[in-house]
N, C-alpha and C positions, 0 to 999 in steps of 0.2 A: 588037867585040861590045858591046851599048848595054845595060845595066839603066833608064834612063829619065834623068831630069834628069840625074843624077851615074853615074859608074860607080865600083863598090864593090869593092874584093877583100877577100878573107880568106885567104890562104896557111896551109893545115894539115896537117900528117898528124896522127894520135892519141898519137905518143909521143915519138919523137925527133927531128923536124924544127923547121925555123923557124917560129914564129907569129907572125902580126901579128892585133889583134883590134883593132877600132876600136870607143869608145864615146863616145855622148856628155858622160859626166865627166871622165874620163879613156882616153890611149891610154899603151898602155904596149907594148913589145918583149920578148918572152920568146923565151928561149932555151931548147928543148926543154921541159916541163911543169915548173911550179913546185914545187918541194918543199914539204909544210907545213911550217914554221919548227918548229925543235926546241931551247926553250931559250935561246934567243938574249937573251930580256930579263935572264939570269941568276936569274930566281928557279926554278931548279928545274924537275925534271920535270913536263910540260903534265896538269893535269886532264884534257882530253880531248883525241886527235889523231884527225881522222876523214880518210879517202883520198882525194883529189881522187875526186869522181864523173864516170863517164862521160859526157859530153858528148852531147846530145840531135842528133841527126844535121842538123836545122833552123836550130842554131845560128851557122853560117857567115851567115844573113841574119839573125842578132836583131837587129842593133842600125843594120842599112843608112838606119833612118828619120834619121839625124842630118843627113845633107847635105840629104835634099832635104826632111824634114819639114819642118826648121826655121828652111830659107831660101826653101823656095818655097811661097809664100801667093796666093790669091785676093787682088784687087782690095780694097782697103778704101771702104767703101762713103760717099760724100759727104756725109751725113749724119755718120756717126760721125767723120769728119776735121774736120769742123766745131765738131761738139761737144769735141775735144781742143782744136782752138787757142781755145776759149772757156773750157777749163780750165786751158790752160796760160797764158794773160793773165792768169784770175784768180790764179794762184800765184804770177804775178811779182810782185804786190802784197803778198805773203805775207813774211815774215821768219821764220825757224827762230829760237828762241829755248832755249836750254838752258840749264833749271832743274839740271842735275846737274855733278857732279865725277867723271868717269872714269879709275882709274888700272888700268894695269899690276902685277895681283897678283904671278903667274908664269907663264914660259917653260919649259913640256915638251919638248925637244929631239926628234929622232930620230938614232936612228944611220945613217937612208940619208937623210940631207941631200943634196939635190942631186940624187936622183930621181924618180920620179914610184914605189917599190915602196911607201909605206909613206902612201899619201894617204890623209886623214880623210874619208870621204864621208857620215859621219850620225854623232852626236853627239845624246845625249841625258839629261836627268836622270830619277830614280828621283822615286816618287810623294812620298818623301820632302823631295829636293832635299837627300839626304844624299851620293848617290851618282851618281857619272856612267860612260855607257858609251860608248864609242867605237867603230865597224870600218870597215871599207875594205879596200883594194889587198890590205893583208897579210894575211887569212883570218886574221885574232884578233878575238875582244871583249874591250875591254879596260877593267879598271873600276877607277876609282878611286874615292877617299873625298874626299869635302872636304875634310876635315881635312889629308888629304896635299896634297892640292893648292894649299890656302892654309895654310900650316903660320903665318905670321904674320898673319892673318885682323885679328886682335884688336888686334897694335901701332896705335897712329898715323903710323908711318910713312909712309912712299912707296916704300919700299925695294923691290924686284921680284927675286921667289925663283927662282931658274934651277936647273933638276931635269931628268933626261931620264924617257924612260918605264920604264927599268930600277928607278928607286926613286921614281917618282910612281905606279905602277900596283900598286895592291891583288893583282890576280891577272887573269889571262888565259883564253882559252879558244881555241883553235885548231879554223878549220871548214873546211869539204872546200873552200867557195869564195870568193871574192872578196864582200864585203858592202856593197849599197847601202841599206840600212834599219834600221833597229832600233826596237825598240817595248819599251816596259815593259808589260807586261800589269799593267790596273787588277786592283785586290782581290786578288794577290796576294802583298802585304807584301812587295816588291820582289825575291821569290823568285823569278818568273820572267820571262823576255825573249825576245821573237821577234823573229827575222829573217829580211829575204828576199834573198836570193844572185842572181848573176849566173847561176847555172844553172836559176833558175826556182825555186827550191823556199823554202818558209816550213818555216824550222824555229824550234821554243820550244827554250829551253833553263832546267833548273832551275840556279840558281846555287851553290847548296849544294852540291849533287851536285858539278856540273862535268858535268853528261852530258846530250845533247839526250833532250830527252820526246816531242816532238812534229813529225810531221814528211808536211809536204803538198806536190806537185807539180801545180797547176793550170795550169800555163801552157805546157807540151808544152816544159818545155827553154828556153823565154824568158828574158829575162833581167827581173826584179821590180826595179821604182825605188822603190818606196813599199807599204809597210802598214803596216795602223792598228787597234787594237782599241776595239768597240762600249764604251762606257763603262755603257751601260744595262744592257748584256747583256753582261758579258765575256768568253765565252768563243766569241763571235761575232767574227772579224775580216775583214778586206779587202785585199788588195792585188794592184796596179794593175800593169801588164807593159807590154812590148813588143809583145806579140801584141796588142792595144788593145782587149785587156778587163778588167775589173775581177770579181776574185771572190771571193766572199762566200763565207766556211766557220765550222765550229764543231769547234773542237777537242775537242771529246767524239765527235764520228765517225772513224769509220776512214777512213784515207787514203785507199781504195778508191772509196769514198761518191761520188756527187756531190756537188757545192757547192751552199750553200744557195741562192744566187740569185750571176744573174751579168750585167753592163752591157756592152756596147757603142759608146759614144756616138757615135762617128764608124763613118759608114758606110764609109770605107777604112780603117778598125782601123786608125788612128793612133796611137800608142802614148800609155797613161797615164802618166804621168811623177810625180802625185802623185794619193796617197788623204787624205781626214781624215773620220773621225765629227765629230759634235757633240759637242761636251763640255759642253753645258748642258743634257742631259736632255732633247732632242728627238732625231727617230729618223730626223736627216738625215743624209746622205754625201756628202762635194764631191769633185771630181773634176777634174786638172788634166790638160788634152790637149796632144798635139803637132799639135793642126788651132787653135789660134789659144784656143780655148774654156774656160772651167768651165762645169760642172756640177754642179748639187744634183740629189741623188736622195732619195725616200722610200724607207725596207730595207723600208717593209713591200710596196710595192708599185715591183718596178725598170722595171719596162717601159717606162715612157718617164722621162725627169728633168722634177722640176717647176720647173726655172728653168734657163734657160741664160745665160750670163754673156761678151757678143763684149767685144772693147775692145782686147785686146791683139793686138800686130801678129805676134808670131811666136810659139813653145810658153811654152805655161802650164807653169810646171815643178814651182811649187809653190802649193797653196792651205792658206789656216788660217781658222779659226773663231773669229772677234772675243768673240763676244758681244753682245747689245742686237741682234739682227737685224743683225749686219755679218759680212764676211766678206772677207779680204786675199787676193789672187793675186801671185804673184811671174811673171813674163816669160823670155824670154831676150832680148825686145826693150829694156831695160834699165830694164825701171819695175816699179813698184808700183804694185796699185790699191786701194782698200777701195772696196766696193761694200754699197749698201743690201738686204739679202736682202727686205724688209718692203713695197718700193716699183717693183717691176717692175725688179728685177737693175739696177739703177741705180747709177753711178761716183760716188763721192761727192768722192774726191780722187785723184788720180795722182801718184804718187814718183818721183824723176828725183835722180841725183846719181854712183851708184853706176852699174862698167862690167861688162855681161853679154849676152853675145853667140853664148855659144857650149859654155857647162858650166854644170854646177849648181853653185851659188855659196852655196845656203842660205838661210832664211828663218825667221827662230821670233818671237812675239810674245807680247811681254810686257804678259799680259792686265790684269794689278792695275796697272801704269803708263802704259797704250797705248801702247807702244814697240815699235818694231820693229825687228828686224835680221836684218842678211843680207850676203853677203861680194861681194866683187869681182874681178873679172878683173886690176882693179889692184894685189890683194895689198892691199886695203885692207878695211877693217870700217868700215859701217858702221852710225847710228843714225838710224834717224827716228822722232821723235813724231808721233801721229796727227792733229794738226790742223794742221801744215801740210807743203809737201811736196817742202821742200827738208830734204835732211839735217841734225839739228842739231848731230852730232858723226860725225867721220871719224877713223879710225885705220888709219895704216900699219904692216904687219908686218916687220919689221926683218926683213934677211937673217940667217938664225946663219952661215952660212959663204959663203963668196966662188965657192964651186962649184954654189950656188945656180942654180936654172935661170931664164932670163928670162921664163918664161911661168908662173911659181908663181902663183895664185891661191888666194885662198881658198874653201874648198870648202864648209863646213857651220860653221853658229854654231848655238846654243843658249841663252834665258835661263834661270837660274835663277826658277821662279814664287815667289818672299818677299814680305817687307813691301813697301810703299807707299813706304820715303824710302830702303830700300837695294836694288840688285839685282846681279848675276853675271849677267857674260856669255861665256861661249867660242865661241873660234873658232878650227878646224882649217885647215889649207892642205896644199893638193897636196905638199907638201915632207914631211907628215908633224908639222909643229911646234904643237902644240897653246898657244894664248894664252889665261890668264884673267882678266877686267878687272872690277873691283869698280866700282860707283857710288855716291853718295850726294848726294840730294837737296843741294839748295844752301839756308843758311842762308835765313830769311826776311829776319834782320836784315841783310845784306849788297844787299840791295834787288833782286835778281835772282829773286828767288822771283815768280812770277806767281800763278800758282796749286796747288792741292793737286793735283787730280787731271787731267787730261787730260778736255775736255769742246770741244762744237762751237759 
């Protein structure tokens, strides 16, 4: 019996039997349905425990695009292979130069080292950069404080703080499903955060409380890789599925509601894999496909996107918004691109260094420094500066246990958005082990200082 390119199973009953569910971030083996976790970090009884929800009847094929989305592509057309080995000669002449010093602040352990139950898959800081939030595999959000997380922020040392998430985690919040996104909603004084689950649904939740407020199912049971809230309009957001639409809602409607506007971009609904607004107060939306492509959209007008963006060889997994008319895509064919949004969707530089072939590995950029980062198939971090496009700093993430699987990766990073000559960076991995790495700019007077800012 043939499903096409690849054939797919998914073995289920609804309660007591084996499951296997395949995804493209992670696969995991469950043994009869997962319990939500009660307690386990030892701080006490959960703010909020909500019921594993019933399972959308569709969901045996959500996630079948992984084998053949994002290995089987159309012909790359002679032209665009032309213009890469014209880019990639010019970056041989290129040298990565690092202006900075990166150390190992601290090591967040987990207590299921060595599987895949407790993987970091989004990672992100409050509008603050006071507070960071975590979820994944385990159905928790989990949030810490800075303070706890670099308790010795302030010495001059090098020393590296080793904490698990039982006494680096502020307080938790337990949710019905497995979490591939998180957003901090703008303009609400980091009170509240949405996210979108592997069962399709976006939910907000207030922090204070500990109890979801808000709660939307547009995508019939799919599983959401990405959402994102309108910075203009915030209580306008977006997020991207498996069913390979993208939709647009307003948390002051009832669930019931239609969506306010909703994309398509591929005509075989190839899944979105990544949403971003603008965050410089224009009223764009990019969009990362698993047909090879981005896309920018106008929210005032979706019907068709006003720039299409080809270059990369297999799924766009993730896109972000530079600023100055640029705009970064991450791959699974193992690059990076910054593209000119201002000049006909035009590649400005392509990244190569880091391995990603086959999960979400992560991507955040560090707008006040043009830095970018994003993890690896290798269990590695790493860094690249925007003007050139070989990495200029690479870090490996040390095993914490010898039970460690050989295919850990890292899954999601984050920079901290601060000053100009220091910054934070985290990075989660499939194992569950949260790392966070301080920098600072390099003296001038040690003669390695090039320049202040990052420019072309």
């Amino acid at each position: 019996m043939s499903y096409g390119p690849t054939m797919f199973f998914t073995i289920s009953t609804r309660i007591e039997a084996l499951t296997v569910e395949t995804y493209p971030i992670w696969t995991t083996l469950l043994v009869g349905r997962e319990e939500i976790l009660s307690g386990v970090d030892g701080k006490g009884p959960q703010h909020f425990i909500g019921p594993p929800r019933q399972k959308s009847s569709n969901y045996i094929t959500s996630t079948f695009f992984h084998d053949w989305e994002m290995n089987f592509h159309p012909p790359i057309h002679q032209s665009q292979e032309e213009e890469e080995s014209k880019e990639e000669q010019e970056q041989q002449e290129e040298k990565a130069s690092c202006e900075w010093n990166f150390n190992l602040g601290t090591i967040v352990s987990s207590n299921c080292v060595g599987s895949m139950s407790d993987t970091i898959g989004t990672i992100e800081f409050d509008p603050s950069d006071q507070f960071l939030a975590t979820g994944g595999i385990a159905r928790k959000i989990r949030i810490y404080s800075l303070k706890s997380l670099l308790p010795d922020h302030n010495s001059q040392g090098t020393t590296t703080t080793l904490l698990d998430h039982t006494n680096a985690c502020d307080y938790y919040i337990c949710t019905p499903a497995k979490l591939s996104s998180l957003r901090w909603k703008p303009n609400a004084n980091g009170r509240v955060i949405g996210s979108g689950d592997y069962d399709g649904v976006v939910t907000e939740y207030d922090l204070e409380r500990c109890i979801p407020i808000f709660e939307r199912d547009e995508h019939g049971g799919r599983c959401i890789w990405s959402l994102d809230y309108s910075h203009s309009s915030p209580t306008i957001g977006g997020s991207g599925s498996d069913d390979g639409t993208m939709q647009m809602w307003d948390t002051r409607c009832d669930a019931n509601e239609s969506a306010v506007a909703m994309a398509q971009p591929s005509t075989s609904r190839s899944p979105i894999c990544s949403v971003e607004f603008d965050q410089y107060g224009g009223e764009l939306i990019a969009l990362g496909c698993a047909d090879r492509k981005a896309y920018v959209y106008d929210i005032r007008n979706m019907s068709n996107p006003v720039s299409i963006y080809h270059g990369h060889r297999k799924t766009v997994s993730y896109v972000r918004f530079l600023g100055e008319g640029m705009m970064v895509s991450a791959g699974t064919d193992g690059c990076l691109k910054l593209w000119n949004m201002n000049n006909g969707a035009q590649t400005i530089r392509t990244y190569k260094g880091h391995s990603n072939h086959r999960n979400f590995v992560g991507l955040s950029v560090w707008r006040t420094g043009g830095l970018f980062g994003c993890g690896s198939e290798s269990n590695e971090v790493f860094v690249y500066d925007k003007r050139w496009g070989n990495p200029m700093w690479v870090h490996g993430l040390d095993p914490m246990s010898s039970t460690r699987c050989d295919d850990t990766f890292i899954s999601s990073v984050c920079w901290r958005q601060v000053t100009n000559d220091e910054c934070t960076l985290v990075a989660g991995g499939s194992d569950g082990i949260l790392q966070v790495f301080v920098g600072k700019r390099k003296s001038s007077t040690s003669g390695d200082h090039v320049s202040h800012l990052p420019t072309f």
